[in-house]
N, C-alpha and C positions, 0 to 999 in steps of 0.2 A: 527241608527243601521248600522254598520259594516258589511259586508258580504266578507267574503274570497273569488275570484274570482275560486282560485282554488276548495275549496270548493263546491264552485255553478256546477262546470266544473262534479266534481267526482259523484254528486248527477244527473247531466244531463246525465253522461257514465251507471250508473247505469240503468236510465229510456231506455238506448238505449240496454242492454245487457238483461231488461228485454222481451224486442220485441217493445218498444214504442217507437215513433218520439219524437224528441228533439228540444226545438227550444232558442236560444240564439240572444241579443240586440248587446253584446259587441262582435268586435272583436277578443278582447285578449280571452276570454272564448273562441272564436270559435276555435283559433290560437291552445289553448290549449288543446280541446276536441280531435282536428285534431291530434296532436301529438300523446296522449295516444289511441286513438282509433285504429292509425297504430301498434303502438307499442306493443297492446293485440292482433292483428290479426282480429279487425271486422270491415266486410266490411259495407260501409255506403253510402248513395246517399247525395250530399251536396247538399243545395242550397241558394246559398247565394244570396239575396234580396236589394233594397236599405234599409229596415228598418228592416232588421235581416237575422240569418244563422238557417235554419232547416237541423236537421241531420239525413235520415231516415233510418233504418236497413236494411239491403238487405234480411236477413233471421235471423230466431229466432236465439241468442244464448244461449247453454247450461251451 
């Protein structure tokens, strides 16, 4: 099975816009979360790992 990176990325920004942590293996998905998350305005704690990037919300968004 196939999985859209971007895809995965849009379904991760959602889990983060709901108030939840996100967390991501690759990091093109993380490259790409980083991008649109600046880009919507929500602020995020990174932290990137030897064995992945968590992204966690600074505050709820509405």
């Amino acid at each position: 099975m196939i999985i859209s990176r971007k895809k995965l990325a849009r379904s991760k920004i959602e889990q983060i816009k709901a108030g939840y942590s996100a967390y991501t293996e690759s990091k093109e998905v993380a490259s790409y979360m980083k991008k649109e998350l600046e880009k919507l305005g929500i602020p995020v704690h990174e932290d990137a790992t030897d064995v992945g990037y968590w992204f966690t919300p600074q505050k709820k968004v509405m």
